[in-house]
C-alpha positions as a Markdown table, in Angstrom:
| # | Residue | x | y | z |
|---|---|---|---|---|
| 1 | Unk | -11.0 | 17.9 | -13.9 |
| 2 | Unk | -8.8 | 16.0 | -16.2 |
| 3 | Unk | -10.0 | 12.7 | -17.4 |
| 4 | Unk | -6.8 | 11.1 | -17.7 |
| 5 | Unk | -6.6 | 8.4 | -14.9 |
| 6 | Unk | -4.1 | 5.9 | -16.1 |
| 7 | Unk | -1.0 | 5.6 | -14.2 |
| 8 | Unk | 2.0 | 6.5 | -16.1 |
| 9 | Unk | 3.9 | 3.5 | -15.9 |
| 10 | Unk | 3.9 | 1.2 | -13.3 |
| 11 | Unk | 6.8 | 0.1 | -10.7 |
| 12 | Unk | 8.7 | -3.4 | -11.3 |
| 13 | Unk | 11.4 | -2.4 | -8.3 |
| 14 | Unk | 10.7 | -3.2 | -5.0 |
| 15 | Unk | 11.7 | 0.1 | -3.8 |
| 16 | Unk | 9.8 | 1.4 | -6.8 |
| 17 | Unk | 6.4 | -0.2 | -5.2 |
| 18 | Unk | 7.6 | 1.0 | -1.9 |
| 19 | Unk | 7.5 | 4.3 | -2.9 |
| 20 | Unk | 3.9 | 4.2 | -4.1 |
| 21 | Unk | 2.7 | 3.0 | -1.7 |
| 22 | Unk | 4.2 | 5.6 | 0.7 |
| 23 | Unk | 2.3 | 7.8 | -1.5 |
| 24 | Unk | -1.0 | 6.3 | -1.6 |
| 25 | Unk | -1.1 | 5.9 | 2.4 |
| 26 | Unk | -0.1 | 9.9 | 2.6 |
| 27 | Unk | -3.0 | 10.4 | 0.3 |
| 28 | Unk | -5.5 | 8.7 | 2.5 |
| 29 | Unk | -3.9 | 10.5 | 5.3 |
| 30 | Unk | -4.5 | 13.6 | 3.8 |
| 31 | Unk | -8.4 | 12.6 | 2.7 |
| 32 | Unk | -9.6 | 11.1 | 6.4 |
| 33 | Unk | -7.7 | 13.8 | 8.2 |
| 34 | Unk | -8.2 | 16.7 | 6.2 |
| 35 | Unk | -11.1 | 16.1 | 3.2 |
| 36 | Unk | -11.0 | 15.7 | -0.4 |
| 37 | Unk | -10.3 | 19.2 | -0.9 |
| 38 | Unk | -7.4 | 19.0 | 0.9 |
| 39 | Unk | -5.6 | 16.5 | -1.3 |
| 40 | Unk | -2.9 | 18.2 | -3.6 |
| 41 | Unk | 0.1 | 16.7 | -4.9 |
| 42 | Unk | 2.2 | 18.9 | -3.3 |
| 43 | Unk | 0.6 | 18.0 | 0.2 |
| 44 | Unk | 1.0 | 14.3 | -1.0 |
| 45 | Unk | 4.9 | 14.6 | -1.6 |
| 46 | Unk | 5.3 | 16.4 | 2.2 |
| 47 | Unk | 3.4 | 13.7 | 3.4 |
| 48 | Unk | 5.1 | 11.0 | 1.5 |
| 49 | Unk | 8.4 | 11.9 | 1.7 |
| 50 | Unk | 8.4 | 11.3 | -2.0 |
| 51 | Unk | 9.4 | 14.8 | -4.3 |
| 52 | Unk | 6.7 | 15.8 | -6.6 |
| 53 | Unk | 8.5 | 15.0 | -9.8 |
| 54 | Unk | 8.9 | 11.7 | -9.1 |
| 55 | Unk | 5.1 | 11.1 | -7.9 |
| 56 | Unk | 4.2 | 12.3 | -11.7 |
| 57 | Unk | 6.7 | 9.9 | -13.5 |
| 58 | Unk | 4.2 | 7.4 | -12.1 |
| 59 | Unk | 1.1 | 9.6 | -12.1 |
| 60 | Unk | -0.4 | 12.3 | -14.2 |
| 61 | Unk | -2.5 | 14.2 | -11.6 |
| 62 | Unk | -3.5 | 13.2 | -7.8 |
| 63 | Unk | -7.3 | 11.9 | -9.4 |
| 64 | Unk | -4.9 | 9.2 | -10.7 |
| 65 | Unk | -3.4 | 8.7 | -7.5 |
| 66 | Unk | -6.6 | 9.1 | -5.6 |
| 67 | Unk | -7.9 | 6.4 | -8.6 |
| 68 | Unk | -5.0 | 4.2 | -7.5 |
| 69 | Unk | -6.0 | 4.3 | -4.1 |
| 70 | Unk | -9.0 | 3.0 | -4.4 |
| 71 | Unk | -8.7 | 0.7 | -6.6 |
| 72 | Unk | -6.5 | -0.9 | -3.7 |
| 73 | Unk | -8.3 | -0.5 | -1.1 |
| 74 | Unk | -11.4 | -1.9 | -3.3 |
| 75 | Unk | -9.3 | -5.1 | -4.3 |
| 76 | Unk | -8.5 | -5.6 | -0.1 |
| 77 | Unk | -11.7 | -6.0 | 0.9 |
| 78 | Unk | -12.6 | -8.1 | -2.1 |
| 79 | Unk | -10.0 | -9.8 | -0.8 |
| 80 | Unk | -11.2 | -10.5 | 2.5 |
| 81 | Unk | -14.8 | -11.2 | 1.7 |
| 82 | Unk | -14.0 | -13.4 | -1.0 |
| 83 | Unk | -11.5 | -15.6 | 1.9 |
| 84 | Unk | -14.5 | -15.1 | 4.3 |
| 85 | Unk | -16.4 | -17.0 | 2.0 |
| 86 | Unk | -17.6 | -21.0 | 2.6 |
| 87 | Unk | -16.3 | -20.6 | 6.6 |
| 88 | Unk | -18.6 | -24.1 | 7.2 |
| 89 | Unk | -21.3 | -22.2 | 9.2 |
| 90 | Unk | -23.9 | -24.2 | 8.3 |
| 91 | Unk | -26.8 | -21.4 | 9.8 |
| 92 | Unk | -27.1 | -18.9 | 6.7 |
| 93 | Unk | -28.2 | -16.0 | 8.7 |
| 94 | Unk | -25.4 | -16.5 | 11.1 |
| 95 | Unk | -23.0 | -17.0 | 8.1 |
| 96 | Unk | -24.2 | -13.4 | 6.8 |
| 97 | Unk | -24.3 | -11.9 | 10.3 |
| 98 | Unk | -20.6 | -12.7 | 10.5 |
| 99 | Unk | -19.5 | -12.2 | 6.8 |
| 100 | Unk | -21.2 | -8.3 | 6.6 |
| 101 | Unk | -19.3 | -8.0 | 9.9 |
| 102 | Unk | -16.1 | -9.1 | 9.0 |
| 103 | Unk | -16.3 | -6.8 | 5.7 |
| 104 | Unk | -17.4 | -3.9 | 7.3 |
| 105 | Unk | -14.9 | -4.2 | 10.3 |
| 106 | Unk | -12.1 | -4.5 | 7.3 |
| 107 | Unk | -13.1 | -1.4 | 6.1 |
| 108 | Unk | -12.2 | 0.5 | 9.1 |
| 109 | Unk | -9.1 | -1.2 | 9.6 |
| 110 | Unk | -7.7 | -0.3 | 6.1 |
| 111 | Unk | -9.3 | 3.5 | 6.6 |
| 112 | Unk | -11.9 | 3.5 | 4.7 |
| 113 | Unk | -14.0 | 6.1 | 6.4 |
| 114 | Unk | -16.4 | 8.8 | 5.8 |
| 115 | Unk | -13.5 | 11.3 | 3.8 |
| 116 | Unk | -13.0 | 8.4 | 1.7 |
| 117 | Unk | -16.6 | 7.9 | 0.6 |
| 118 | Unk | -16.9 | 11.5 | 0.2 |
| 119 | Unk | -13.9 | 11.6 | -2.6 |
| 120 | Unk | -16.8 | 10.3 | -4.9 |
| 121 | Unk | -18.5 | 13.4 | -4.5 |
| 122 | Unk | -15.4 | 15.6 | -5.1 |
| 123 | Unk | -14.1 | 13.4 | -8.3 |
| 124 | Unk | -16.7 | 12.1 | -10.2 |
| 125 | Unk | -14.6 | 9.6 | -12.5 |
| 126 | Unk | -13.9 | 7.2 | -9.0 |
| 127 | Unk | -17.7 | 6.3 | -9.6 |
| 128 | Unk | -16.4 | 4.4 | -12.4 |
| 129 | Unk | -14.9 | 1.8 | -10.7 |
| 130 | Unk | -17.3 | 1.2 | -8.2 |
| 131 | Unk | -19.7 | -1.1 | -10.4 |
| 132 | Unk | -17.2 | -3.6 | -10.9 |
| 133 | Unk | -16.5 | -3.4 | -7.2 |
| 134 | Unk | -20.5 | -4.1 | -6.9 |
| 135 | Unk | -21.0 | -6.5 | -9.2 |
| 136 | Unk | -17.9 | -8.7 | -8.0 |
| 137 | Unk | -19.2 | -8.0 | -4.2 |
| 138 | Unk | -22.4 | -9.7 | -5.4 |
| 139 | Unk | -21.1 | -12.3 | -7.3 |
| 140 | Unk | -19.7 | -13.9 | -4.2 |
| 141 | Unk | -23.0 | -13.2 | -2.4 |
| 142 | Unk | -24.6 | -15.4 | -4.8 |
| 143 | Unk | -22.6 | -17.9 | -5.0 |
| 144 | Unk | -22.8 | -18.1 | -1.5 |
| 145 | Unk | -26.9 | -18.1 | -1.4 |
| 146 | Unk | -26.5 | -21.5 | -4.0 |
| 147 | Unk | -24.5 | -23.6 | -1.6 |
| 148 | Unk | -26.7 | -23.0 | 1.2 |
| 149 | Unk | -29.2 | -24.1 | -1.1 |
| 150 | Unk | -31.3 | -21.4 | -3.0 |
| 151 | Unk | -33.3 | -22.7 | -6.0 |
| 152 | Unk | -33.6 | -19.2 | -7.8 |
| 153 | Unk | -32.3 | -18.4 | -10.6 |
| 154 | Unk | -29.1 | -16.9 | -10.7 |
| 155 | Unk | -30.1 | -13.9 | -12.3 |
| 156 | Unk | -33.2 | -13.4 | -9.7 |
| 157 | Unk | -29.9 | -14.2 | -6.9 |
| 158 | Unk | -28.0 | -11.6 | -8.7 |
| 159 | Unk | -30.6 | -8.7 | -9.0 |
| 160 | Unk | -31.3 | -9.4 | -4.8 |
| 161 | Unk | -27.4 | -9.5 | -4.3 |
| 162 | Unk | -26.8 | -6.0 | -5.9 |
| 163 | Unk | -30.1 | -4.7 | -4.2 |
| 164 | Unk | -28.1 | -6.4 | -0.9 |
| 165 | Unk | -24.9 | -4.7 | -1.6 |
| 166 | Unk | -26.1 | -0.8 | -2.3 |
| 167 | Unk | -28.0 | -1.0 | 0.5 |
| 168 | Unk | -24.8 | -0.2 | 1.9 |
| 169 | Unk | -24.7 | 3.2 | 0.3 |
| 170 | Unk | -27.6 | 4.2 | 2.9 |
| 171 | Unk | -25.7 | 3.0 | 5.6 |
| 172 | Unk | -22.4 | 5.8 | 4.6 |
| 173 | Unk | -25.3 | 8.1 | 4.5 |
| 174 | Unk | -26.6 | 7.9 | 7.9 |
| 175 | Unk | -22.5 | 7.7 | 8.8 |
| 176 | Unk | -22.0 | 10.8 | 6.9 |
| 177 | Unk | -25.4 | 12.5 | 8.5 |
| 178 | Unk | -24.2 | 11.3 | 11.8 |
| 179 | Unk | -20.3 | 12.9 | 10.9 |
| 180 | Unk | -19.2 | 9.6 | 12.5 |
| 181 | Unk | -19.0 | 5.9 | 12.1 |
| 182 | Unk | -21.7 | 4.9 | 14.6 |
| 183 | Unk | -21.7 | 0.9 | 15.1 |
| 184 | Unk | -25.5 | 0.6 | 15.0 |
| 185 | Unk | -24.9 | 1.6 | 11.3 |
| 186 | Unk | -23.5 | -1.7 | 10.8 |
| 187 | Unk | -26.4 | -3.5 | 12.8 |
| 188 | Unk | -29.1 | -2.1 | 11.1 |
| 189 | Unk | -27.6 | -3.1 | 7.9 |
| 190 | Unk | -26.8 | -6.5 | 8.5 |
| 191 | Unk | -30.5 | -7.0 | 9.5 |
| 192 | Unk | -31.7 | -5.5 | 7.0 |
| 193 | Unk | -29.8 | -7.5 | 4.5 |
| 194 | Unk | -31.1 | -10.8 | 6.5 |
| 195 | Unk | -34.6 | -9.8 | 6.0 |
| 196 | Unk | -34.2 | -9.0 | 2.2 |
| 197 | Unk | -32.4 | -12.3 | 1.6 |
| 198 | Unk | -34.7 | -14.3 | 3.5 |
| 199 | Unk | -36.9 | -15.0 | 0.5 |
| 200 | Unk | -34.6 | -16.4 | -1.4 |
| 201 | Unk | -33.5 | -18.8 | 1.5 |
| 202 | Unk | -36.7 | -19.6 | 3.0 |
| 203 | Unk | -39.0 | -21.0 | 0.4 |
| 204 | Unk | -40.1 | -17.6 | -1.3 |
| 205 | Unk | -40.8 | -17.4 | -4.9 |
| 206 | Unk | -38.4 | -14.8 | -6.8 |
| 207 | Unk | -40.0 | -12.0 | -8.4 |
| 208 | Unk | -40.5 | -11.7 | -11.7 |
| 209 | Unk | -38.9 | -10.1 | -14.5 |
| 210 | Unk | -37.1 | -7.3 | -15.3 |
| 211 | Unk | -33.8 | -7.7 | -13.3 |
| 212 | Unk | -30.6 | -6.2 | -12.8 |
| 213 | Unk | -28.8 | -6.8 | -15.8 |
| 214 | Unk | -25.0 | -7.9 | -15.2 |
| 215 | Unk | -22.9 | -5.6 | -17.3 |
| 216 | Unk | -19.8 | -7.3 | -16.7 |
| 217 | Unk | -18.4 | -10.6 | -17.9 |
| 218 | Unk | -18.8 | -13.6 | -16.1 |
| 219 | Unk | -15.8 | -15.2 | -17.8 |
């Protein structure tokens, strides 16, 4: 597979942006209806409606585009959980209960399904940009864990955040064992994430040392 994943150049014209996006919904019409294997920039330009050359004066091969995609999708629900942040439920286990919900519910709405998750499997270079995705996911979980009152250290908050968040990836497991997005996926996970944040919230002592180091900047 070719490593190069940058985008071209990027669109400054309104119907430039149009056009990408046209071809960045067709692709994830192509992965949830058909599978990663499926994706081809050919198929992408019938789907688009957008010719072939022109999807590679923006992109080099469809990993790019399937990079791009991502990437978006990624930055929407950061989006949204960041915004569903601080909602003044003063109950943090509700707050939770509602936040993983909201998030997870997101997801579905902007098609982020079981073909999607598989992509990783079929192009190995989209793990790369899931750490940030992580690390920023728990971020805002810790932040939220101080205001209602946590006295743990941040980086005990942040090694139980990240544990938190990838407990996630067991839940697309089950989904993708299942071959279906079964809502008691997204029950079980939000109590389980109550029970491991509990400590944290309810008087427990952090452990101790090592912990998940941050590897990106804070600044």
């Amino acid at each position: 597979m070719s490593t190069i994943l940058t985008p071209r150049k990027l669109p400054t014209q309104a119907r430039a942006k149009a056009r990408i996006q046209r071809v960045l919904d067709a692709t994830q019409a192509i992965l949830n209806r058909d599978g990663p294997a499926a994706v081809t920039t050919p198929a992408i330009a019938a789907a688009s409606g957008v010719s072939v050359g022109s999807i590679y004066q923006y992109f080099p091969n469809k990993e790019a585009i399937i990079l791009a995609l991502y990437e978006a999708r990624l930055t929407h629900i950061r989006q949204v959980a960041s915004e569903a942040m601080d909602d003044g439920e003063g109950d943090w286990r509700a707050f939770f209960r509602k936040w993983i919900a909201r998030v997870k519910a997101e997801e579905e709405a902007v098609g982020y399904g079981l073909s999607m998750s598989a992509a990783f499997e079929q192009f190995p270079k989209l793990a790369e940009i899931e750490p940030l995705h992580a690390e920023q996911m728990a971020e805002g979980v810790v932040a939220q864990l101080k205001q209602f009152g946590s006295d743990w250290p941040d980086e005990a908050l942040f090694d139980l955040a990240i544990y938190a968040y990838y407990l996630d990836a067991a839940t697309w497991r089950y989904w993708t064992a299942a071959e279906a997005r079964l809502p008691q996926g997204v029950d079980r996970l939000i109590e389980t994430i109550i029970t491991v944040l509990a400590p944290a919230m309810d008087g427990g002592a952090p452990p101790a040392p090592p912990y998940v180091r941050r590897r990106l900047s804070r600044s």
